[in-house]
N, CA, C and O atoms as a MOPAC input file, in Angstrom:
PM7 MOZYME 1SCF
protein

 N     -3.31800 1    30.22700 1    33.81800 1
 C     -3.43600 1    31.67200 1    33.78000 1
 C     -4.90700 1    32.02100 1    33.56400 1
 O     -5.60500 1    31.29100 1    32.86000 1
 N     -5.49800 1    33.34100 1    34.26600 1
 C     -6.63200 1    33.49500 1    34.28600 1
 C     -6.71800 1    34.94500 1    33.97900 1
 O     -6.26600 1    35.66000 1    34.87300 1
 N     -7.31000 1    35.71000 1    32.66000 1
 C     -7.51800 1    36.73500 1    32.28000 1
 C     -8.77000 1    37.16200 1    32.56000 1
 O     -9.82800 1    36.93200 1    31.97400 1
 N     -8.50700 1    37.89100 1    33.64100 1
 C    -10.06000 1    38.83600 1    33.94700 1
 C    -10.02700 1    40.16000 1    32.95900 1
 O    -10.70200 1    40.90000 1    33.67300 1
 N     -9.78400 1    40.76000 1    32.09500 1
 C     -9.57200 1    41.84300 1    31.62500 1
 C     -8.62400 1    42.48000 1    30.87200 1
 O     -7.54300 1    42.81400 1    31.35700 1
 N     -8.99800 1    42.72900 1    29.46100 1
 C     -7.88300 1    43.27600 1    28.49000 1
 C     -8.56500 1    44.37500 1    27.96800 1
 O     -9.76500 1    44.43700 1    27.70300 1
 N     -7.63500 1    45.31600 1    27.82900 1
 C     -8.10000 1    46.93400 1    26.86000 1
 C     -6.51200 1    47.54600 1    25.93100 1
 O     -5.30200 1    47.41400 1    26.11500 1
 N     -7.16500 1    48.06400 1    25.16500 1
 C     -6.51400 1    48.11400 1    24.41300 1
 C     -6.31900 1    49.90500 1    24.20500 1
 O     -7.16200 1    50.72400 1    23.84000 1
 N     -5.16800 1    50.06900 1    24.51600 1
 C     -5.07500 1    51.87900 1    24.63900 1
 C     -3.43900 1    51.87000 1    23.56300 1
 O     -2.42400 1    51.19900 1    23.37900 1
 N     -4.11200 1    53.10000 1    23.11300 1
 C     -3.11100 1    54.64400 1    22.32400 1
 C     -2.59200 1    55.10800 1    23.08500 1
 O     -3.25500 1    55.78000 1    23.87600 1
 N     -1.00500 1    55.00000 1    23.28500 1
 C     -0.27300 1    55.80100 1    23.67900 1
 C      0.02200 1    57.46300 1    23.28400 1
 O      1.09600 1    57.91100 1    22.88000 1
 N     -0.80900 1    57.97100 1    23.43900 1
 C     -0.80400 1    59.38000 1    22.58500 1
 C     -1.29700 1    59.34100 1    21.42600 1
 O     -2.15500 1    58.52400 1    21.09300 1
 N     -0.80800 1    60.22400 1    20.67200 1
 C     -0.87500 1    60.42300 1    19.11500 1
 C     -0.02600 1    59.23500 1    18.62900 1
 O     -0.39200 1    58.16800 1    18.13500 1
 N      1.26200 1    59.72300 1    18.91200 1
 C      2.73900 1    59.06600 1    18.23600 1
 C      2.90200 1    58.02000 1    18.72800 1
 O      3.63300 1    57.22500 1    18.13700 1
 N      2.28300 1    57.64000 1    19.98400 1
 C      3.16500 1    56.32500 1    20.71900 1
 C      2.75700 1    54.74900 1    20.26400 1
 O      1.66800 1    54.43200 1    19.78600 1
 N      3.71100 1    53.97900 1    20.48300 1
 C      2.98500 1    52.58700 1    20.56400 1
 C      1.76500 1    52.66100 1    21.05500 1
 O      1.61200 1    53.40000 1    22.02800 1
 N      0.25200 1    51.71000 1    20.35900 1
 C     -0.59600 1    51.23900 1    21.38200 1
 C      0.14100 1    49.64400 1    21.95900 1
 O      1.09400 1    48.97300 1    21.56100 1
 N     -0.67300 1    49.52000 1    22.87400 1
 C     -0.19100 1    48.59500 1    23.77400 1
 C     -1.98900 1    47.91400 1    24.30600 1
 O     -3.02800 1    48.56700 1    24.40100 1
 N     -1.71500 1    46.07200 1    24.62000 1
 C     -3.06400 1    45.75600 1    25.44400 1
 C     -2.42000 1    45.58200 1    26.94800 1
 O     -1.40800 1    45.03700 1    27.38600 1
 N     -3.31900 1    46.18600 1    27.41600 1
 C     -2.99500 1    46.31600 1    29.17000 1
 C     -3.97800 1    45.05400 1    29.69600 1
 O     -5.06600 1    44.98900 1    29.12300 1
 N     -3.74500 1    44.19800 1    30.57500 1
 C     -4.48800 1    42.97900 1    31.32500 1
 C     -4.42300 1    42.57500 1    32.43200 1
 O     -3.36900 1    42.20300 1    32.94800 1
 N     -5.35100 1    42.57500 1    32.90100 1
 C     -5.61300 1    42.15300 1    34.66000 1
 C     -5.62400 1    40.67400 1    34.08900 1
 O     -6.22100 1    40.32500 1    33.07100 1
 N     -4.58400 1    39.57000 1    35.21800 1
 C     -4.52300 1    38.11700 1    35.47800 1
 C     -4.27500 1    37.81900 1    36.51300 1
 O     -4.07300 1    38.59800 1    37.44500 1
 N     -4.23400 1    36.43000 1    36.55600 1
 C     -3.99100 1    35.71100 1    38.13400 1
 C     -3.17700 1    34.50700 1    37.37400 1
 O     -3.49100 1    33.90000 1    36.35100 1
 N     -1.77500 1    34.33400 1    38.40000 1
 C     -1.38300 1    33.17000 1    37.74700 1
 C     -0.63900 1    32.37200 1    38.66600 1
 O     -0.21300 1    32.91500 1    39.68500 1
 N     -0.43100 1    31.22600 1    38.46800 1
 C      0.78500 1    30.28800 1    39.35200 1
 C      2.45100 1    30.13300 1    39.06900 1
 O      2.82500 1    29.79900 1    37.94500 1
 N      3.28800 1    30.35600 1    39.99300 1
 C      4.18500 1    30.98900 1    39.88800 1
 C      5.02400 1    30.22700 1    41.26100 1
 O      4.40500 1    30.06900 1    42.31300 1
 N      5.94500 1    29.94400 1    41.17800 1
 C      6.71600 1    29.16100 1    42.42900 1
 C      6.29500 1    29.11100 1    43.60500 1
 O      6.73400 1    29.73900 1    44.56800 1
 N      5.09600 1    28.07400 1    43.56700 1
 C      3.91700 1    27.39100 1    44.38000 1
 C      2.97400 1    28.52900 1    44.42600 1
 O      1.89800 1    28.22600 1    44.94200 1
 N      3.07200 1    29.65900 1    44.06100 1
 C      2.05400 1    31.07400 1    45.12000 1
 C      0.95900 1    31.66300 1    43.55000 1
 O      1.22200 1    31.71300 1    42.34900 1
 N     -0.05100 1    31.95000 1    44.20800 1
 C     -0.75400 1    32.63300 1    42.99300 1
 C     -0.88000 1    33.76900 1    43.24200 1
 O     -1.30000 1    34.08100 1    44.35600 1
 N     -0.63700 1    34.50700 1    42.52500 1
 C     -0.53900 1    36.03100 1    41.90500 1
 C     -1.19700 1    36.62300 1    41.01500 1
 O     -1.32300 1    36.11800 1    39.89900 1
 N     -1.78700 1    37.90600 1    41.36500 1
 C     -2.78300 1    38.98300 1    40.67000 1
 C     -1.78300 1    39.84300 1    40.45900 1
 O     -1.17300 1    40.30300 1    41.42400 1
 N     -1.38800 1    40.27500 1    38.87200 1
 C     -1.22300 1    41.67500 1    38.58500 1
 C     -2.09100 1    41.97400 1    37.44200 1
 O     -3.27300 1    41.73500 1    37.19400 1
 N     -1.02900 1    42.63900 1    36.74900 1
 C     -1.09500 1    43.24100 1    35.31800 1
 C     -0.17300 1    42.86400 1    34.57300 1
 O      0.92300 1    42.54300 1    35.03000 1
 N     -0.50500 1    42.83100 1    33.07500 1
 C      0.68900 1    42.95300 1    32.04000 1
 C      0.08800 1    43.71200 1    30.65900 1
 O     -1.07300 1    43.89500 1    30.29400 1
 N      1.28000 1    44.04700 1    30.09500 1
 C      1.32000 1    45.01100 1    28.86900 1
 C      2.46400 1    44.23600 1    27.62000 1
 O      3.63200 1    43.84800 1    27.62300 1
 N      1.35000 1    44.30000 1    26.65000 1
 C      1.77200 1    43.64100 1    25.83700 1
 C      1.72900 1    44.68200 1    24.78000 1
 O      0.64400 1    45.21600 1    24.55000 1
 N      2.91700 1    45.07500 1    24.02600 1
 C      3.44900 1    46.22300 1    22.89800 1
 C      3.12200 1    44.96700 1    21.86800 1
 O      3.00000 1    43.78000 1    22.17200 1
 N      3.01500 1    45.58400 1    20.55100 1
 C      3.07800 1    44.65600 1    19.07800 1
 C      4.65300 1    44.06700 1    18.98200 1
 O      4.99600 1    42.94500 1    18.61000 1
 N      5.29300 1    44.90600 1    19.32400 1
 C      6.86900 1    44.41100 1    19.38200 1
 C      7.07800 1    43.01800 1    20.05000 1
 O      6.77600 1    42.95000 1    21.24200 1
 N      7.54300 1    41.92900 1    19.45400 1
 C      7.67600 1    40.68500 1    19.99100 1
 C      8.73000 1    41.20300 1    21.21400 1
 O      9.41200 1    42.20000 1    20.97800 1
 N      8.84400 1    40.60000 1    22.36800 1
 C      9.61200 1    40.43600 1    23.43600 1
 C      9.75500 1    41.74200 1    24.42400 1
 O     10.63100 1    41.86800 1    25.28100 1
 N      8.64500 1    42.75400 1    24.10800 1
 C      7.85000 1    44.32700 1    24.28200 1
 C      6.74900 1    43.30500 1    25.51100 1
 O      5.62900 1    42.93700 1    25.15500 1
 N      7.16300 1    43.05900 1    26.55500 1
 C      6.22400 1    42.61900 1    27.44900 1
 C      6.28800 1    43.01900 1    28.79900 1
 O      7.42600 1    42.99400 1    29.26600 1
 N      5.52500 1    43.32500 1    29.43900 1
 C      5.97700 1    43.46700 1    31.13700 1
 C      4.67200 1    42.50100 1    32.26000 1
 O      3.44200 1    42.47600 1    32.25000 1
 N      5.30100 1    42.09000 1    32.77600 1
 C      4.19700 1    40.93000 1    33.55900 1
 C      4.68000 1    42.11900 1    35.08500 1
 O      5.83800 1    42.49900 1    35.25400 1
 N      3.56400 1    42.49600 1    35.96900 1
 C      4.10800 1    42.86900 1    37.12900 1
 C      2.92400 1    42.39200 1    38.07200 1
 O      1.81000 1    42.79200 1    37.73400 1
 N      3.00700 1    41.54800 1    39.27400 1
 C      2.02400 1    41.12200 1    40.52500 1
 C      1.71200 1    42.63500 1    41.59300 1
 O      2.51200 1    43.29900 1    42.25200 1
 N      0.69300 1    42.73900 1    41.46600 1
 C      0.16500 1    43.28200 1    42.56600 1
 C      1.36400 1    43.75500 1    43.24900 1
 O      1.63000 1    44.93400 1    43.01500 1
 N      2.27600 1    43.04100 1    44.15600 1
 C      2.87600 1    43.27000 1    45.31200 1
 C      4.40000 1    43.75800 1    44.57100 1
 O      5.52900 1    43.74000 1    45.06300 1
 N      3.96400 1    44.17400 1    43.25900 1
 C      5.43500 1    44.71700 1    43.06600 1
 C      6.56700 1    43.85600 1    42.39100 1
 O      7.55500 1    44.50000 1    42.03600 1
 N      6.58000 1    42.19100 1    42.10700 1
 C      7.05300 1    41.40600 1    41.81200 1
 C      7.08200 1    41.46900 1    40.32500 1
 O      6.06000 1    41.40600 1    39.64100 1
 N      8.16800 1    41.58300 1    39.89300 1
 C      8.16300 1    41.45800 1    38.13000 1
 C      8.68800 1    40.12500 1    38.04400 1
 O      9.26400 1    39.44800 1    38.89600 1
 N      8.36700 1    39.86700 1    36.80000 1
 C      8.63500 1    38.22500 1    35.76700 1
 C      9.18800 1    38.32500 1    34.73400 1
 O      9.38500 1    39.48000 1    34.35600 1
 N      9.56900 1    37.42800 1    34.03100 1
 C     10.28500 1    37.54500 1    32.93400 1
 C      9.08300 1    37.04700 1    31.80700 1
 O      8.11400 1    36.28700 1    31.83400 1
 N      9.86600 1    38.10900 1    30.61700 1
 C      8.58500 1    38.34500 1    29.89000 1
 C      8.33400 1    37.03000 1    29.04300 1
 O      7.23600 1    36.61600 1    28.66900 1
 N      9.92400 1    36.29600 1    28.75200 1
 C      9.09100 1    35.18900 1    28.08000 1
 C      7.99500 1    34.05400 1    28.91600 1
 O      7.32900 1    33.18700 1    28.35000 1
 N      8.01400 1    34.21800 1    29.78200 1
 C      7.59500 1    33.06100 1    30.55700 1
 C      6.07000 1    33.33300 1    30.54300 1
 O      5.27300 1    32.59300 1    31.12000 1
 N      5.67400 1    34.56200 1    29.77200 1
 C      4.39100 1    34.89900 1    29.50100 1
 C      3.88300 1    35.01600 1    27.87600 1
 O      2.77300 1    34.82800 1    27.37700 1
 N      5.11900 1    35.38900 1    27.30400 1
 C      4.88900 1    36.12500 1    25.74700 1
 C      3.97000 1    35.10200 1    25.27800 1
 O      2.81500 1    35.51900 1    25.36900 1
 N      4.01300 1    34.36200 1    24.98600 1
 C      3.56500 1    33.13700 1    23.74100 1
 C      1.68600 1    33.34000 1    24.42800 1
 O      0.85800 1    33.66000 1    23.57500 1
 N      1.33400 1    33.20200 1    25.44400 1
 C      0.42200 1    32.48600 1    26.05900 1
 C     -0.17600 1    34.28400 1    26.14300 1
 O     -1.32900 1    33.90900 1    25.93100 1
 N     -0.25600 1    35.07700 1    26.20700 1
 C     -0.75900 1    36.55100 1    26.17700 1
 C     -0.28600 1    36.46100 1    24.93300 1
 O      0.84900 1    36.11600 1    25.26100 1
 N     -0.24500 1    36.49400 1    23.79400 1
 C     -0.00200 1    37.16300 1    23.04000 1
 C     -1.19400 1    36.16300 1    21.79300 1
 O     -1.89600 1    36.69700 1    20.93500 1
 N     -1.09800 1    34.69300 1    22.06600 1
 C     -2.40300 1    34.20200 1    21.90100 1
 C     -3.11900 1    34.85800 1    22.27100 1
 O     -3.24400 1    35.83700 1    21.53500 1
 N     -3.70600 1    34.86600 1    23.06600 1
 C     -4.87900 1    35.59700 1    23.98000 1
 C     -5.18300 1    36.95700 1    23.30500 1
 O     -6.34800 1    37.16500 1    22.96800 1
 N     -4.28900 1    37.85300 1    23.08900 1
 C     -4.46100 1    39.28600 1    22.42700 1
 C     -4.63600 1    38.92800 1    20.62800 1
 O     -5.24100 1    39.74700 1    19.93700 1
 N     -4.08800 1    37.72900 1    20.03100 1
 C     -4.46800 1    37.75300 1    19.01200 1
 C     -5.71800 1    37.28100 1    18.75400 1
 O     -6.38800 1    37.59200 1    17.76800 1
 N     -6.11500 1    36.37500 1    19.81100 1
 C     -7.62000 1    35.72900 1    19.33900 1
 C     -8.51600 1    37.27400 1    19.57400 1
 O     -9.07900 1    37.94700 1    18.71100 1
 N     -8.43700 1    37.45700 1    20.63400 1
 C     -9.06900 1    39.21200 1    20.86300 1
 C     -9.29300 1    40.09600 1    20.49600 1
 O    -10.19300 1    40.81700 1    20.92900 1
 N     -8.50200 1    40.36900 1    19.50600 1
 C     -8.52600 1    41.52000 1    18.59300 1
 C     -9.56900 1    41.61900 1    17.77400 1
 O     -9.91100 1    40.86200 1    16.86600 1
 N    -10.25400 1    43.02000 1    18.32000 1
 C    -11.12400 1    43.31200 1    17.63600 1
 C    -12.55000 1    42.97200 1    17.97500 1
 O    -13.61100 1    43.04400 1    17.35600 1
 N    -12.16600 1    42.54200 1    19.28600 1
 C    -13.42600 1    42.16000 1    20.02000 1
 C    -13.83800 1    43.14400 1    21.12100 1
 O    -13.03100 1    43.81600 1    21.76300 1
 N    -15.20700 1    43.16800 1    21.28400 1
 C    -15.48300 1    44.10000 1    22.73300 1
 C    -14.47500 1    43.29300 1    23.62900 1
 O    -14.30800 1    42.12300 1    23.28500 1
 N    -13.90400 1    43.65800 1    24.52800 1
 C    -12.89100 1    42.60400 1    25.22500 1
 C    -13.89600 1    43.25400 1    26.57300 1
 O    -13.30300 1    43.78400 1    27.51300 1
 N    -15.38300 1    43.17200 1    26.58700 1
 C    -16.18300 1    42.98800 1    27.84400 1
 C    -16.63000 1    41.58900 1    27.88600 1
 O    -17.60200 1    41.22600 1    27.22400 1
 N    -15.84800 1    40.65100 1    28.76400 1
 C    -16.07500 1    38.87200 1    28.35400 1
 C    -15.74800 1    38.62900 1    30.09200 1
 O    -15.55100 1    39.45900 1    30.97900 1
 N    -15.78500 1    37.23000 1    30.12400 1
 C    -15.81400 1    36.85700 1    31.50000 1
 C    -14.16000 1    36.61800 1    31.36200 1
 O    -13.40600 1    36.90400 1    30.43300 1
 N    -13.83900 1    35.84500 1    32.93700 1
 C    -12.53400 1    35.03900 1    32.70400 1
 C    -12.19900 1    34.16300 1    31.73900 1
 O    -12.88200 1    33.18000 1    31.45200 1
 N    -11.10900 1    34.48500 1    31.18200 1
 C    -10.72100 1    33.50300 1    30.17400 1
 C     -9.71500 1    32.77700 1    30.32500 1
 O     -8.63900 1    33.34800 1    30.50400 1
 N     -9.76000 1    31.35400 1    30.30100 1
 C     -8.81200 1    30.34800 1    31.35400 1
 C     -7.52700 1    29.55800 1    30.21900 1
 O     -7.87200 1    28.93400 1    29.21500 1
 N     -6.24600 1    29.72200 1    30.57500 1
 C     -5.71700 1    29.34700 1    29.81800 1
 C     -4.25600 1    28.11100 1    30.36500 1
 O     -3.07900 1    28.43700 1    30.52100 1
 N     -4.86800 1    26.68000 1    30.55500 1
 C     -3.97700 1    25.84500 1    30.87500 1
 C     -3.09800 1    26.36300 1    30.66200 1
 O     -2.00500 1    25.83300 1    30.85900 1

């Protein structure tokens, strides 16, 4: 998995914040660019590809959610961050 980009937004006043992330990943032989959103709520995940293709969230949680904890609290202006 390859994280080009994480930010971290307020849902409103009241709402969950959430980190939003541009990746690229490998996936039944094919590599794929979307996004995902990661809520504080464990199993609060959405992985979606570019072309519209959703995933299941555990198959991401553990491995983004590292990633957002090492992060926190960082300018998250960084290069790709590569994660066997």
């Amino acid at each position: 998995m390859i994280i080009q980009s994480c930010r971290y937004h307020r849902n409103g006043v009241a709402g969950a914040g959430f980190y939003a992330l541009r990746l690229t990943w490998k996936a039944d032989r094919r590599t794929y660019s979307g996004s995902a959103i990661v809520f504080d709520e464990i199993g609060h995940v959405a992985v979606v590809a570019d072309d519209g293709t959703g995933f299941r969230c555990e198959d991401f949680e553990d491995e983004l959610r590292t990633f957002v904890d090492s992060a926190a609290g960082q300018d998250m202006a960084f290069g790709d961050w590569v994660q066997a």
